[in-house]
C-alpha positions in Angstrom: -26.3 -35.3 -113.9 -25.5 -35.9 -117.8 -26.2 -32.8 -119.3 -26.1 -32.9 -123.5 -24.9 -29.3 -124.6 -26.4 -28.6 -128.2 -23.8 -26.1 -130.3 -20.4 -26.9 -128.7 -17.0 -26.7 -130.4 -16.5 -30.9 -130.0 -19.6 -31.4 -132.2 -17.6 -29.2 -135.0 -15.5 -31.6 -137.5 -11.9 -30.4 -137.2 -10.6 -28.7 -140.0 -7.9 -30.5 -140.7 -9.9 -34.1 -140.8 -12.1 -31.7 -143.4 -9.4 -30.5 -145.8 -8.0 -34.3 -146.0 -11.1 -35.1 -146.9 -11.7 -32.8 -149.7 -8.3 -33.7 -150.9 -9.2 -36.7 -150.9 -12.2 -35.9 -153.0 -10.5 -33.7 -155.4 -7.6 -36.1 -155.9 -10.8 -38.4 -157.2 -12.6 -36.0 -159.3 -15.7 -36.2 -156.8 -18.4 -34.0 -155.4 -19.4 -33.7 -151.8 -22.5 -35.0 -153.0 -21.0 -38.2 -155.1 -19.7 -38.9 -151.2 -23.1 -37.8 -149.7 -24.8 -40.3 -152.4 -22.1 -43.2 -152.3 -22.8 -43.2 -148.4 -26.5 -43.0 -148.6 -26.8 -39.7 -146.9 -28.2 -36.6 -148.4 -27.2 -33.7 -149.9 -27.6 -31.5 -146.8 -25.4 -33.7 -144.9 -22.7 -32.9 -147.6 -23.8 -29.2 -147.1 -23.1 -29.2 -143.6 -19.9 -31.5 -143.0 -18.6 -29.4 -146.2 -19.2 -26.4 -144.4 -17.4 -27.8 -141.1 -20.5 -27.6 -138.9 -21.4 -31.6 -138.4 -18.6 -33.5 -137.1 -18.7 -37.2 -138.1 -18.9 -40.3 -135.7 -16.0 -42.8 -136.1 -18.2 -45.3 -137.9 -18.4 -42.4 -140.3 -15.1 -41.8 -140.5 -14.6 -45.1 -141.3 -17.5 -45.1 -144.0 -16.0 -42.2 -145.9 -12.6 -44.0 -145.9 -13.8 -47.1 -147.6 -15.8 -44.9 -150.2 -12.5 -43.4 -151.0 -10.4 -46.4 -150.5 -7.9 -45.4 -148.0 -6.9 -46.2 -144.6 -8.7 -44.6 -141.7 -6.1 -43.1 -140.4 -5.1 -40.9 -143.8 -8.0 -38.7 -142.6 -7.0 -37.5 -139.5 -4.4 -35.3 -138.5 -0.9 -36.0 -138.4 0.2 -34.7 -134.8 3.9 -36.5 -135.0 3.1 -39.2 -133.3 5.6 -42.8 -134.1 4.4 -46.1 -133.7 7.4 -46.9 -131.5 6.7 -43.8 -129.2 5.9 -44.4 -125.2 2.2 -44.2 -124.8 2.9 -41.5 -122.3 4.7 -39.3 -124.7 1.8 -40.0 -127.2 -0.5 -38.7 -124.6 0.9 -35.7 -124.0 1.9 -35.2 -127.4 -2.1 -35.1 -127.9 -2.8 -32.8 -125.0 0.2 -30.2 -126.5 -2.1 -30.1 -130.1 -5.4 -29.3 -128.3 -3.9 -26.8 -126.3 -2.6 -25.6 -128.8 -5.2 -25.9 -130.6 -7.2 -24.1 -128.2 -5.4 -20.9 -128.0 -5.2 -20.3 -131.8 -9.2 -20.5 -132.2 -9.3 -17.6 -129.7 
């Protein structure tokens, strides 16, 4: 039983992946839309990942980097973890930020 649940907090783009991205953007001298446009999306889909309400698929991650000609990775959120680090400690490094994570949006 696969169950789809509209609304939930995963579907949500984290704010920090947001306000790299508008850096990003202002950095540039761009619009949301001039992203929106330069992606072939519309103007509402600026609106709403703007707004924090449409999270983005990694394809679209990726997308959005290129447009701004960075790396991926300078989008999403630095949570300390080293290339060098055990992938064990990675992992729970990870599970520490959304727990954390967790308890401050409540």
């Amino acid at each position: 039983m696969n169950e789809v649940i509209q609304g939930s907090e995963e579907e949500k783009l984290d704010p920090r992946v947001l306000a790299k991205i508008k850096s990003e953007l202002k950095q540039r001298g761009l619009k949301p839309i001039d992203l929106a446009r330069g992606l072939k999306y519309s103007g509402a889909w600026s609106s709403h990942l703007m707004a924090g309400d449409r999270g983005l698929t990694v394809n679209q991650l990726i997308r959005i980097a290129e447009f701004l000609n960075i790396h991926p990775s300078a989008l999403l959120p630095d949570i300390g973890v080293k290339p060098d680090m055990d992938v064990q400690e990675c992992i729970r490094m990870i599970v520490r930020e959304e727990i954390k994570k967790t308890i401050e949006s409540k």
